[in-house]
N, CA, C and O of each residue as an XYZ file, in Angstrom:
468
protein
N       0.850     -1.174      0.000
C       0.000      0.000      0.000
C       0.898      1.241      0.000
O       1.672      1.577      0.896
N       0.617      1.970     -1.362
C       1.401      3.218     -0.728
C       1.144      3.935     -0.061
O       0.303      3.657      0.794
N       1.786      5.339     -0.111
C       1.635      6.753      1.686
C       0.589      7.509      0.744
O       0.516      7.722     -0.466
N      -0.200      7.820      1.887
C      -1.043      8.877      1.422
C      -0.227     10.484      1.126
O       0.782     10.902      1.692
N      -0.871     11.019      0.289
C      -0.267     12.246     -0.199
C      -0.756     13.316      0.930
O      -0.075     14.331      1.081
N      -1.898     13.117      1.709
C      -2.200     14.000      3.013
C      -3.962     13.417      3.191
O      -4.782     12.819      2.494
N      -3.903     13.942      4.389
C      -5.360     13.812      5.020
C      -5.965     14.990      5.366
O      -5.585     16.142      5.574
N      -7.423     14.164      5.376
C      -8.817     15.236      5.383
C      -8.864     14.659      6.540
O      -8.970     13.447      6.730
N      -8.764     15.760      7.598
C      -9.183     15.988      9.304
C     -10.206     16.841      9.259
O     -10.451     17.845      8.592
N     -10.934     16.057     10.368
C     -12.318     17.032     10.389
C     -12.523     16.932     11.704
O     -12.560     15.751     12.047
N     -12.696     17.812     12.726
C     -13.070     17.629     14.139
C     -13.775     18.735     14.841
O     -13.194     19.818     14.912
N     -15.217     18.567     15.487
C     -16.131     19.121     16.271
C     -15.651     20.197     17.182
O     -14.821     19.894     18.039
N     -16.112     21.500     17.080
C     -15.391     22.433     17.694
C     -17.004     23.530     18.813
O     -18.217     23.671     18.658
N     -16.615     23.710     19.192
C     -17.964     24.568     20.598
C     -17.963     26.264     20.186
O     -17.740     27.162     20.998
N     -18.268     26.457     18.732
C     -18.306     27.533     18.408
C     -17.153     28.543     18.207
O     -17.215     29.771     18.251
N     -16.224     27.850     18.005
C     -14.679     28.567     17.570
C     -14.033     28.749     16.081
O     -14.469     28.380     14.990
N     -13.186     29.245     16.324
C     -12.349     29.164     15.114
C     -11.170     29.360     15.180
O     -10.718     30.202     15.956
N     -10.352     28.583     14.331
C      -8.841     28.403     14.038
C      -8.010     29.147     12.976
O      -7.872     29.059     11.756
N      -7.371     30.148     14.256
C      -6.358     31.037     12.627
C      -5.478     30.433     12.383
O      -4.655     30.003     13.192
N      -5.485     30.254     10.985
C      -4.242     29.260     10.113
C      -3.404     30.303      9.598
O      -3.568     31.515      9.452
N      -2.238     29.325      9.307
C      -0.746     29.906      8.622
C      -0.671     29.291      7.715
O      -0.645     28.061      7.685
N      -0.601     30.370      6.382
C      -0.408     29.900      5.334
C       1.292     29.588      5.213
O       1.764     29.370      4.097
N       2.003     29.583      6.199
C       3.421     28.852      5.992
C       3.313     27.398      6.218
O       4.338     26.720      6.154
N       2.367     26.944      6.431
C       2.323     25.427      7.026
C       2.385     25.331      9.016
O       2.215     26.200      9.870
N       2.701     23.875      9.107
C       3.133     24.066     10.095
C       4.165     23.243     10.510
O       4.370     22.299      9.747
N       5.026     23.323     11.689
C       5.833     22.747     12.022
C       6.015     21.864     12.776
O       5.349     22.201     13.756
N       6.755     20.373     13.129
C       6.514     19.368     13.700
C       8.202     18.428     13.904
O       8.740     17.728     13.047
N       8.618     18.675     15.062
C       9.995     17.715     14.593
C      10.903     18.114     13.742
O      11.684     17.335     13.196
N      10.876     19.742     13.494
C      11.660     20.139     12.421
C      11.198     19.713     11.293
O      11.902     19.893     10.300
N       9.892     19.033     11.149
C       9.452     18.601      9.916
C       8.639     19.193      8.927
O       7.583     18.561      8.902
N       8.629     20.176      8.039
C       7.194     20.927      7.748
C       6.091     20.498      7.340
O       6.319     20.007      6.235
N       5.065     20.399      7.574
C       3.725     20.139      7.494
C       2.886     21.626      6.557
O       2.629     22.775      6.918
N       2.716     21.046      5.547
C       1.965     21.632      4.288
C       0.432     21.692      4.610
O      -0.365     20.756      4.539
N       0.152     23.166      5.029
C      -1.293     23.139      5.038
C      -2.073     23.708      3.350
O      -1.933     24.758      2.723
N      -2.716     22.727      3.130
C      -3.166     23.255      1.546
C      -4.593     23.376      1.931
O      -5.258     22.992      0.969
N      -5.533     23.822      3.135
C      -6.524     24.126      3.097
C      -7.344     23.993      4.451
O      -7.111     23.140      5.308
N      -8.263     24.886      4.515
C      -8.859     25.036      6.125
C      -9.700     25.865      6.208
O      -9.455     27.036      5.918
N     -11.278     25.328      6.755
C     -12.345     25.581      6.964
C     -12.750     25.719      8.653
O     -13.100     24.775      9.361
N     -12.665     26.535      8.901
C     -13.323     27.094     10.561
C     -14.958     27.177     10.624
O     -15.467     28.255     10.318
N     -15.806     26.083     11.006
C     -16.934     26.313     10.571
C     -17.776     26.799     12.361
O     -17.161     26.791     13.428
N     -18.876     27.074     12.229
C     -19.821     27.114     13.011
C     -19.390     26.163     14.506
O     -19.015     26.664     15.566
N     -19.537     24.945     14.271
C     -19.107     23.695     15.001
C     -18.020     22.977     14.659
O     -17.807     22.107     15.503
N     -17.229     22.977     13.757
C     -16.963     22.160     13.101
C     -15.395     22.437     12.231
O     -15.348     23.465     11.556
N     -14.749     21.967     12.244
C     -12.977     22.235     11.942
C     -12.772     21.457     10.441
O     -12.868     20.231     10.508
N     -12.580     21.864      9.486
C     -11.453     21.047      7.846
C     -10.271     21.294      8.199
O      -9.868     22.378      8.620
N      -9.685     20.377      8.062
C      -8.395     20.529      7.227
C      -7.491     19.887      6.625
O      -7.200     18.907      7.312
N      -6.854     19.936      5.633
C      -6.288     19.170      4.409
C      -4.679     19.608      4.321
O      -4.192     20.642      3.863
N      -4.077     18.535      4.880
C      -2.475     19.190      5.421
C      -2.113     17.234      4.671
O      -2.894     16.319      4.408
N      -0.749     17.335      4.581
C       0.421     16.927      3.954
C       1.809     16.880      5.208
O       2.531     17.839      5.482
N       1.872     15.755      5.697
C       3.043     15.421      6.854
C       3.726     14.638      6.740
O       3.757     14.066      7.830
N       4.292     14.228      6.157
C       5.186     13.009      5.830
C       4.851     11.630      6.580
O       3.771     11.103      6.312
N       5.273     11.326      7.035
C       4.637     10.083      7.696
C       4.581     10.479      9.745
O       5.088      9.745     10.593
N       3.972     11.543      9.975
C       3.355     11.782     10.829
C       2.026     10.912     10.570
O       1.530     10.882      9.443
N       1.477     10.221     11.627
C       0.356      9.634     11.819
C      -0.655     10.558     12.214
O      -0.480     11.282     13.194
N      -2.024     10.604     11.319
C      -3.301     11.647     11.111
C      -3.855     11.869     12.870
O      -4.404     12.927     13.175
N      -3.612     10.649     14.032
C      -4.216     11.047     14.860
C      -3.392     11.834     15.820
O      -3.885     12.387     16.803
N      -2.140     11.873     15.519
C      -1.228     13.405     16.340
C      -1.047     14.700     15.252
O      -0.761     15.886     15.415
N      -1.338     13.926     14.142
C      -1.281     15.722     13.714
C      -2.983     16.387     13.946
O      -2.879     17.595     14.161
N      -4.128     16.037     13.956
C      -4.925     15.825     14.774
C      -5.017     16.866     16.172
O      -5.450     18.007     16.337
N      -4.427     15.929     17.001
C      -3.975     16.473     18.532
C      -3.311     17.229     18.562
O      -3.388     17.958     19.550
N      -2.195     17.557     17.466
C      -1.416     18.689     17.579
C      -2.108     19.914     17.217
O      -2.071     20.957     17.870
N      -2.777     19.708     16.069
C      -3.443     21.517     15.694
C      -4.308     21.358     16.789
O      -4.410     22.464     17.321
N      -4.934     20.581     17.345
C      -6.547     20.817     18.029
C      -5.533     21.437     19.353
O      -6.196     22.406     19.724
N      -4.473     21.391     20.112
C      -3.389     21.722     21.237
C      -3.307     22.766     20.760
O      -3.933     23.666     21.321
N      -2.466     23.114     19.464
C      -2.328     24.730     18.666
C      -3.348     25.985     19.182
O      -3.270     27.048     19.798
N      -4.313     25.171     18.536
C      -5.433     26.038     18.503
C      -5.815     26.497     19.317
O      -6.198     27.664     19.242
N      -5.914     25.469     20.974
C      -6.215     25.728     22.063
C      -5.421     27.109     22.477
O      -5.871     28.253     22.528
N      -4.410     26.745     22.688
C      -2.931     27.668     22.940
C      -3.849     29.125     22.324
O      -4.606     29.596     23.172
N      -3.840     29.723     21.195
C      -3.939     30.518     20.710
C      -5.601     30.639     21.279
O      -5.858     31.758     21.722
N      -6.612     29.762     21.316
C      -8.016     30.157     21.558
C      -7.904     31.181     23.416
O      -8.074     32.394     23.537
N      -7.614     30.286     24.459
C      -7.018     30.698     25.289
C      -6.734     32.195     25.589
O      -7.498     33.001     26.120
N      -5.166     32.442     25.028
C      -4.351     33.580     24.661
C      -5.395     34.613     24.120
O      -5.210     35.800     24.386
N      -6.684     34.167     23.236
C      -7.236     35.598     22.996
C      -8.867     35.591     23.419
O      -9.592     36.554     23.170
N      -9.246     34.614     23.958
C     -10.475     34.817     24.471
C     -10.708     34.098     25.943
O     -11.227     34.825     26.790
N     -10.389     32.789     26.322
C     -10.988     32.808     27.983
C      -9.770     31.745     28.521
O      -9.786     30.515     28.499
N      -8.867     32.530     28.940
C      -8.010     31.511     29.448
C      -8.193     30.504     30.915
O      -7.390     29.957     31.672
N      -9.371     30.578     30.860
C      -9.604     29.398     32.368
C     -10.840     28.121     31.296
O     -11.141     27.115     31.938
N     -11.169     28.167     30.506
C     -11.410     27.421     29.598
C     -11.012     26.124     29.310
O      -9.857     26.092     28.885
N     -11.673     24.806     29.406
C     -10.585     23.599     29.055
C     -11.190     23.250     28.174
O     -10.495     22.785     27.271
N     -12.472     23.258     27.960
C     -12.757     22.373     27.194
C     -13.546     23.044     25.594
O     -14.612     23.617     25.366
N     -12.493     22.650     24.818
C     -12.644     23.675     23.333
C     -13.329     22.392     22.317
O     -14.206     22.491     21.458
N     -12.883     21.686     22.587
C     -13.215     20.614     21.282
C     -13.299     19.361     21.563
O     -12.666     18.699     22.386
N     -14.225     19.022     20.739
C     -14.945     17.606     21.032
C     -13.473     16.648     20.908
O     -12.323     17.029     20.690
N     -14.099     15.046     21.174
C     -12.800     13.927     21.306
C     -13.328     13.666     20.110
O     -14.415     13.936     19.600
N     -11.982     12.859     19.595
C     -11.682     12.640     18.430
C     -12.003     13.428     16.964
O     -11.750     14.587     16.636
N     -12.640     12.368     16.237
C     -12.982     13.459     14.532
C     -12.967     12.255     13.402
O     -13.044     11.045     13.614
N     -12.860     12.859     12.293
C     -12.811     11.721     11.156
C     -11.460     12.151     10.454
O     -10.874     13.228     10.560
N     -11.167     11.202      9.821
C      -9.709     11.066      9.546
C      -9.716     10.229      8.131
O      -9.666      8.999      8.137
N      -9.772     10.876      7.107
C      -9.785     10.329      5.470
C      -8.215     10.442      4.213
O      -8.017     11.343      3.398
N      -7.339      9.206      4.471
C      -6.716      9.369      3.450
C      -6.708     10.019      2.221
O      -7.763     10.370      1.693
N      -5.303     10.271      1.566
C      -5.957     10.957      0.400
C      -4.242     10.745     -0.496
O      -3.106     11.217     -0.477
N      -5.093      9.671     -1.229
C      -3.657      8.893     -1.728
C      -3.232      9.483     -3.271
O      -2.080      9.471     -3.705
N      -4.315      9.955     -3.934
C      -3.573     10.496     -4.789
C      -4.209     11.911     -5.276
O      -5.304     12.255     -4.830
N      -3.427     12.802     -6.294
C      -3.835     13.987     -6.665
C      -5.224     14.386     -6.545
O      -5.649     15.387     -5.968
N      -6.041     13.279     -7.300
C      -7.219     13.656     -7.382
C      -8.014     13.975     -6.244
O      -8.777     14.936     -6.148
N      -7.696     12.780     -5.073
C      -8.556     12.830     -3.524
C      -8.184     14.426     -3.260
O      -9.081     15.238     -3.031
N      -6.972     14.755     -3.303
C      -6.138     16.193     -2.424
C      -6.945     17.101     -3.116
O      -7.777     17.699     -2.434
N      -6.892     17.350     -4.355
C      -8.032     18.381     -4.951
C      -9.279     18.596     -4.441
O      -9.700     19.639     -3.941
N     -10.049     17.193     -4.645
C     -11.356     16.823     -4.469
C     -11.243     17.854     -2.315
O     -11.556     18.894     -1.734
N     -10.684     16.725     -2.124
C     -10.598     17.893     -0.651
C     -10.217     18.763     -0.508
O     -10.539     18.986      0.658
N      -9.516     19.841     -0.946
C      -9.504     20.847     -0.885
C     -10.325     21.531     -1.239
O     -10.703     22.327     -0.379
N     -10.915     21.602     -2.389
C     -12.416     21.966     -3.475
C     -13.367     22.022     -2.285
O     -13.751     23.128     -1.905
N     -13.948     20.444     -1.408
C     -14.911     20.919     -0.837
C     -14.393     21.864      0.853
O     -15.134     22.388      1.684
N     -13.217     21.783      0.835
C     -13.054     22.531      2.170
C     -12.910     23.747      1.829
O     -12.966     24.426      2.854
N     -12.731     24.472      0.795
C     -12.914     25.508      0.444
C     -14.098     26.370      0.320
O     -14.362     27.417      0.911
N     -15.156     25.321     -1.111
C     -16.204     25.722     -1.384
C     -17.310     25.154     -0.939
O     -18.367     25.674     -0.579
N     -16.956     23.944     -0.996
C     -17.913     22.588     -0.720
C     -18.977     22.788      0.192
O     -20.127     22.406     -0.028
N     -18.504     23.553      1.507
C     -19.978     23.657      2.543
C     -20.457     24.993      2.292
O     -20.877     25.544      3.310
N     -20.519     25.697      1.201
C     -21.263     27.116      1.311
C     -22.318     26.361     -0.198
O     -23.294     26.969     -0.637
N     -21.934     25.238     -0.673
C     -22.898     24.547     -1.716
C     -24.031     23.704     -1.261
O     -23.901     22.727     -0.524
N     -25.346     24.219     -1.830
C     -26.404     23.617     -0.999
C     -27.276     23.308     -2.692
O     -27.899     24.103     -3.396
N     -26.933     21.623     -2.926
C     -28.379     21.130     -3.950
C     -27.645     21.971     -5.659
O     -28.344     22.187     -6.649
N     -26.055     22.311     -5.545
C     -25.486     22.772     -6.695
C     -25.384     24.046     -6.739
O     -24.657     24.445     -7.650
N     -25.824     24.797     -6.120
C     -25.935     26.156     -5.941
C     -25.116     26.776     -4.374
O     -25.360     26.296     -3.266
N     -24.344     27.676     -4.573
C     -24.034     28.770     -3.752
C     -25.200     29.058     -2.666
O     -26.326     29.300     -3.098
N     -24.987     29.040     -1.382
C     -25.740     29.481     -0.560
C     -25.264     31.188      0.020
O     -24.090     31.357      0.346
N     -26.068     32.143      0.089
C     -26.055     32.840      0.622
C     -26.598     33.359      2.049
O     -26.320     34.493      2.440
C-alpha cells in the first residue's frame, strides 16, 4: 500500500475558530503543508500533507495549537474547546487532495449545486 499524499481531518469544535498559517506548520523540524482550512460554526477542515506523521497526532497537535492561541485571545480558564476525536480520510492520490480541498474551500457554502447565501 502506498503513503497517502495527506489527510482530510475534520473535528467538532464549541463555536470557535482556528487562525491558520499559510506557511504550514511545524513538527519535529518537519514541515507540514497546510493546503486548506475551513473554521466552521461547530466544526474544523483541514487538508495538510506530513510526511509520515500519523493523522491522529497531527490531529492532537493543531486541536493543542489552537487551544494555545483560543485561550491567549479569548478565555483563558477554559478547558474544554473541542470535542474527542474526529474523522480522519486518506488521500492517496492527486485527485482525492483536490477533491478535498475543493470541498473545504467551497464545498460547505454549496447547498443542492448552488451557492448558498
Amino acid at each position: 500500500m502506498q503513503d497517502p499524499l495527506g489527510y482530510f481531518l475534520t473535528w467538532v469544535t464549541y463555536g470557535t475558530w482556528l487562525p491558520g498559517d499559510a506557511r504550514g506548520w511545524v513538527e519535529f523540524q518537519k514541515g507540514w503543508q497546510l493546503h486548506a482550512l475551513n473554521c466552521r460554526s461547530n466544526h474544523v477542515h483541514v487538508v495538510v500533507s506530513a510526511g509520515d506523521t500519523i493523522p491522529t497526532k497531527i490531529r492532537s497537535d493543531l486541536k493543542a495549537w489552537a487551544t494555545r492561541c483560543l485561550k491567549k485571545q479569548f478565555d483563558p480558564t477554559r478547558e474544554n474547546w473541542w470535542g474527542e476525536r474526529g474523522s480522519v480520510r486518506h488521500l492517496f492520490d492527486e485527485d482525492d487532495l483536490e477533491a478535498a480541498v475543493t470541498y473545504v474551500v467551497d464545498g460547505q457554502d454549496w447547498k443542492a449545486g448552488k451557492r448558498s447565501r
